[in-house]
C-alpha positions in Angstrom: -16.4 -2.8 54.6 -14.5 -2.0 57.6 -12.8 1.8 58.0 -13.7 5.3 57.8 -12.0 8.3 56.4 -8.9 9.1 57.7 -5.2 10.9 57.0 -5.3 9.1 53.7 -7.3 11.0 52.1 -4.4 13.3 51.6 -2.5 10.7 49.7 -5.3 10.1 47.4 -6.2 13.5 46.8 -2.2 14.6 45.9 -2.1 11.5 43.9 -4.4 13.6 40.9 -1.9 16.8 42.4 -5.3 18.5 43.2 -5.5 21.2 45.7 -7.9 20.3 49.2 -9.5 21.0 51.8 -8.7 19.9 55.4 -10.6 19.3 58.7 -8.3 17.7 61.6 -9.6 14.1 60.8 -9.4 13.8 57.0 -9.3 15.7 53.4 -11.9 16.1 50.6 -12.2 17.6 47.1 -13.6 21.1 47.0 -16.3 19.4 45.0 -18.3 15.8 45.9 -20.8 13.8 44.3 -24.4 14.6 45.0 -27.0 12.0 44.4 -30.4 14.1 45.4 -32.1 14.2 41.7 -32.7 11.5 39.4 -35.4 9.1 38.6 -36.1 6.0 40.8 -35.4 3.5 37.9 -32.4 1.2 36.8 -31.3 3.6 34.0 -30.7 6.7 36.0 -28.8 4.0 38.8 -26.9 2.9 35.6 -25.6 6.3 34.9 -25.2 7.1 38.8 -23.1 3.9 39.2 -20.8 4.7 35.9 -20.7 8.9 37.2 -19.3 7.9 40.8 -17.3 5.2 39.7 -15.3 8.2 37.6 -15.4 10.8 40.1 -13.7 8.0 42.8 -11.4 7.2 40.0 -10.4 10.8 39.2 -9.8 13.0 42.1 -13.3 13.3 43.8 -13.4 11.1 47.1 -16.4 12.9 49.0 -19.8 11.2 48.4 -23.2 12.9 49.7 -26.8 11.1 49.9 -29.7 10.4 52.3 -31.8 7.6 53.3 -34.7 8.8 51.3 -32.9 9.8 48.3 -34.3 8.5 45.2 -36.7 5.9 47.1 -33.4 4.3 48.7 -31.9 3.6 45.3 -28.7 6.5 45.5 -27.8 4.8 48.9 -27.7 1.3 46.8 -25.9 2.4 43.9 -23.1 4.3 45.9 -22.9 1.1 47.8 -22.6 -1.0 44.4 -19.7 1.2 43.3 -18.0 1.0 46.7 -18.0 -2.5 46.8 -16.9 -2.9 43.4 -14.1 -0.6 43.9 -12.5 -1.3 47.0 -13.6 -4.7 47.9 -13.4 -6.3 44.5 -10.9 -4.2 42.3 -9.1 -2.8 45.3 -8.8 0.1 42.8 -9.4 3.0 46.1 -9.5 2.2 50.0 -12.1 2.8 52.7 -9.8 5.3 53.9 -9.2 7.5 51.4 -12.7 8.6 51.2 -15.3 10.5 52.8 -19.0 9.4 53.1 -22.2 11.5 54.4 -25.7 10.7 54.5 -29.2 11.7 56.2 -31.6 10.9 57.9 -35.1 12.3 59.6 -37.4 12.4 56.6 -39.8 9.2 56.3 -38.2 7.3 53.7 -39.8 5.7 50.9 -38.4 2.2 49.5 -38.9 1.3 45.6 -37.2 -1.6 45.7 -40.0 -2.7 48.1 -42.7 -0.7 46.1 -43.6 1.5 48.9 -44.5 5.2 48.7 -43.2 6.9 52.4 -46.5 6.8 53.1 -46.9 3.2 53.3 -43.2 2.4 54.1 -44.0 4.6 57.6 -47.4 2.3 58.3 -45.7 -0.8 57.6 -41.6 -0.7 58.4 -41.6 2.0 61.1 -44.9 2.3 63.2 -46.2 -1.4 62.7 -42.6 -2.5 64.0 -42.9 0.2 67.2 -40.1 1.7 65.7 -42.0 4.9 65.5 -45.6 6.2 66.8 -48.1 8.9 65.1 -47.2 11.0 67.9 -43.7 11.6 66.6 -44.5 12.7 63.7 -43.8 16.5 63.1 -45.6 17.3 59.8 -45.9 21.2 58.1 -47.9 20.4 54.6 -46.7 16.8 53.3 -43.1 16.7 55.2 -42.9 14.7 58.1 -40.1 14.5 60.1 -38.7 12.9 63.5 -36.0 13.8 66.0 -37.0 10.3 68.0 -33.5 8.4 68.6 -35.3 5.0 67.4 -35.9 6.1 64.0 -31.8 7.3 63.7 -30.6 3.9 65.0 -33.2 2.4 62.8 -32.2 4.9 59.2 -28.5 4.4 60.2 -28.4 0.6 60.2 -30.5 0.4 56.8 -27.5 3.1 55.5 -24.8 1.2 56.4 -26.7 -2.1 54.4 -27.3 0.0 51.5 -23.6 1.3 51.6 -22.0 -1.9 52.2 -20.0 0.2 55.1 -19.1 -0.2 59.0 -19.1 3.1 59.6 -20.5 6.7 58.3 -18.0 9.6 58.1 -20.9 12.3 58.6 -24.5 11.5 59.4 -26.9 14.7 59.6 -30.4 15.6 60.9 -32.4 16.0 57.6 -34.5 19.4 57.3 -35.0 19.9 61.2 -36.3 22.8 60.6 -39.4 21.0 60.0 -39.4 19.6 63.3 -38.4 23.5 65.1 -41.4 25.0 62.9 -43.8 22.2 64.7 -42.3 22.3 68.5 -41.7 25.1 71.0 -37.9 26.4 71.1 -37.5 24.5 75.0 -39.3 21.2 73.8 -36.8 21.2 70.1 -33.9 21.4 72.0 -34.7 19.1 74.3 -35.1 16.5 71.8 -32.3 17.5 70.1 -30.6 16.9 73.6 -31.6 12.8 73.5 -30.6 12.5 69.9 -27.2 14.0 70.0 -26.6 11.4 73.4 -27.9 8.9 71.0 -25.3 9.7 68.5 -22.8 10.1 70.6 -22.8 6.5 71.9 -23.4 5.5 68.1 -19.8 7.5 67.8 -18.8 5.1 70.3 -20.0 1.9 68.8 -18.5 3.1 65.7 -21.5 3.0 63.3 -20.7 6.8 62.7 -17.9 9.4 63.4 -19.3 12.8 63.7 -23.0 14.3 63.1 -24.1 17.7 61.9 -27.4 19.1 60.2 -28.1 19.4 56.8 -31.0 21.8 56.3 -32.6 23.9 53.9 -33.9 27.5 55.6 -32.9 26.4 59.2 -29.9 28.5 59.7 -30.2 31.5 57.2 -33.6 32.4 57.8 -34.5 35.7 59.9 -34.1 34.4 63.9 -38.2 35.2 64.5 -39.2 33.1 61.3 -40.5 29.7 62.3 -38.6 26.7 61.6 -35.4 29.2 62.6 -32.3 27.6 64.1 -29.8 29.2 66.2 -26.2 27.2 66.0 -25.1 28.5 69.0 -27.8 26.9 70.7 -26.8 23.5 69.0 -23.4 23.7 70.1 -24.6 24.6 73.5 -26.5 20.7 73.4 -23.8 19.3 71.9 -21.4 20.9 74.5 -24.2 19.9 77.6 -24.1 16.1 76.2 -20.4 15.5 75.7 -18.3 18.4 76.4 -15.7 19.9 74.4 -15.3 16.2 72.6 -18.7 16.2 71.0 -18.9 14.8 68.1 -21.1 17.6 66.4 -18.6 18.6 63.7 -20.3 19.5 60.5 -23.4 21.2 58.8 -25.1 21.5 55.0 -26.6 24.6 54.0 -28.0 25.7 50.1 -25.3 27.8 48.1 -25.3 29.4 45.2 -24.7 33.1 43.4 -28.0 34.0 43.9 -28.3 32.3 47.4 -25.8 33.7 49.6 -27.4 34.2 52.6 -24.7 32.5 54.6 -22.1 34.7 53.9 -24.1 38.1 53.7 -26.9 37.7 55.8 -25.6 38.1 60.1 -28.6 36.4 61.7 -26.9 33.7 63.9 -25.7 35.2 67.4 -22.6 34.2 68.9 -21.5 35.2 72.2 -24.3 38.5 71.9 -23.1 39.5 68.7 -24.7 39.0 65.5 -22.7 36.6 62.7 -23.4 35.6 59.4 -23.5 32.1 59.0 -20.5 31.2 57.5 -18.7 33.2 60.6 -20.8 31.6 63.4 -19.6 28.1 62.3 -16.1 29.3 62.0 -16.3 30.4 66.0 -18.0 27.5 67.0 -15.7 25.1 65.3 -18.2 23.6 63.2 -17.4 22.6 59.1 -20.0 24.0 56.1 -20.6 21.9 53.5 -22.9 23.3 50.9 -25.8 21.9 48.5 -27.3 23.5 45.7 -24.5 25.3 43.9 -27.4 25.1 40.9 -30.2 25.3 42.7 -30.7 22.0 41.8 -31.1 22.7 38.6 -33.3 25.8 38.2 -29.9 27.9 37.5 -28.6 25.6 34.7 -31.3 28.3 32.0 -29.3 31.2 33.4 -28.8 34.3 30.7 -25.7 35.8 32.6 -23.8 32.8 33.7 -23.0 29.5 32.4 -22.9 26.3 35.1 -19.3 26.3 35.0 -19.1 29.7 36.0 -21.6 29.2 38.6 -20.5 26.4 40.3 -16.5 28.0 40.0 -18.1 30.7 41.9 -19.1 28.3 44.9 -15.4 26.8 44.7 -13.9 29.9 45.3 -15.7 30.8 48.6 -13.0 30.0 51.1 -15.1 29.2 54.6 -16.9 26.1 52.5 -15.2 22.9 52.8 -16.9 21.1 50.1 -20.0 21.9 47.9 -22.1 19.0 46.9 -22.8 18.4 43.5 -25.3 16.5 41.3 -23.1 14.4 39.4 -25.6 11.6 37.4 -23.6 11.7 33.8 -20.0 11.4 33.4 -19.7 14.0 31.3 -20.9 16.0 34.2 -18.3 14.8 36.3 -15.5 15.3 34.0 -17.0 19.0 33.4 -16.8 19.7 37.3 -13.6 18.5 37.8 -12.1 20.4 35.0 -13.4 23.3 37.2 -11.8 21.8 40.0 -8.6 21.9 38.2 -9.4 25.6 37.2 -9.9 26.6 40.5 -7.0 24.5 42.3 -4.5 25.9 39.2 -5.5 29.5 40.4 -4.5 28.9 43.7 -1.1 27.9 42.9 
């Protein structure tokens, strides 16, 4: 499906008379679908399927996944529902809705019955897509900055999503790469993967590219696996100038998480920021993951998940918080905070 998110996205979002947030390029809901947990079977893709058919339906048109997601199923199922709802209902357009994805992680495939393990030996080094030697691995993760593997991960997304083109494709837990290289050698292969994306920008696979990360950009600066935004503007700035295309970045969330907005460990300029303010000055979007803690704060005494995730919505420097959304009834509770939150702004 040709198209990517554009102005649009404001006449779908006041069509349910819901407030939004804006970058200069498009809208989105406060809240969008996440698609992280869940079994790799057809019931839990059943349920996905009917959950994100609703949420396009009612109000939510930002849509979160990765490659490696559920052994490739999330990827298929949001690319089930997209086809279903714009190419054979015409019920929503391309246009009025925002797509991200990931990549960087090795991939597993269950459709194909292969574990990441496997699916590296046979689909990535086998092919020369990939060699041992760039493989960064801490424990059991193994990641890679090499350009190959993007181009590679980015054409099996847009199969999977029936698309043309990717609103947001990030850099999956780099800080698994920064914890294995030297601070010169990371950022010199960050360096050849943001000219990489760039031209992919300019072929039109993708719009804009960020980082989605875990510890990377809240941890203290001299912790390994640490990652200084400045410094990725900086290569973003050195490949393309003031028109890079290095627009967005994912960070964990939550009321017991809230490093981002408390914690001042990025430096901008020689002054210390939290995160939150950094990516304000360097012109850079925060979406956020975790609002639960992907689950683990669902058997809190103090708050319920309604007040939790409320919480998240009314932080005003994030521009959406993803969301696991695999039941409807879970969508049609976070949008009714949605509604809360959007009425109290009024």
């Amino acid at each position: 499906m040709r198209g990517y998110a554009n102005a649009e996205t404001l006449h779908y979002l006041n069509s349910f008379s819901l407030n939004s947030r804006s970058t200069p390029w498009f809208h989105v809901s406060s809240i969008a679908i996440g698609t992280h947990l869940g079994d790799m079977n057809e019931a839990d893709s059943k349920l996905y399927q009917e959950s994100i058919e609703f949420a396009l339906c009612n109000g939510i048109n930002f849509i979160d996944t990765a490659l490696n997601y559920r052994g490739m199923r999330s990827e298929r199922d949001i690319g089930a529902v997209l086809s279903k709802l714009i190419k054979n209902e015409k019920k929503i357009r391309r246009e009025e809705i925002v797509i991200s994805t990931k990549a960087g992680i090795i991939p597993g495939d269950i459709d194909l019955q292969l574990r990441p393990e496997n699916y590296l030996k046979e689909k990535l080094i086998a092919t020369g897509i990939l060699q041992e030697k760039d493989l960064h691995i801490i424990d059991n993760h193994k990641h890679v900055l090499k350009p190959s593997y993007y181009e590679f991960a980015i054409e099996q997304s847009l199969n999977h999503l029936n698309l043309e083109t990717i609103d947001i494709h990030y850099i999956h837990n780099p800080e698994i790469s920064r914890h294995v290289l030297e601070d010169e050698k990371f950022y010199m292969e960050l360096e050849r993967l943001f000219k990489f994306y760039e031209d992919q920008v300019e072929r039109g696979t993708i719009r804009f590219y960020g980082m989605a990360v875990w510890t990377a950009f809240t941890k203290n600066p001299a912790a390994p696996g640490y990652i200084s935004l400045e410094k990725v503007m900086h290569t973003a700035q050195k490949v393309a100038g003031s028109s890079h295309h290095f627009r967005f970045i994912q960070t964990p969330f939550n009321f017991y998480n809230q490093k981002a907005c408390t914690d001042q460990n990025q430096q901008v300029q020689g002054k210390w920021r939290t995160l939150f303010q950094a990516a304000e000055e360097l012109d850079v979007y925060v979406t956020t993951s975790a609002p639960l803690d992907c689950g683990r704060l669902r058997g809190n005494q103090d708050q319920n998940a309604d007040q939790l995730i409320r919480f998240v919505l009314n932080t005003p420097e994030i521009l959406s918080t993803m969301i696991g959304m695999r039941r409807i009834e879970t969508v049609k509770s976070n949008i009714h905070s949605y509604i809360e939150r959007a009425g109290s702004k009024q």
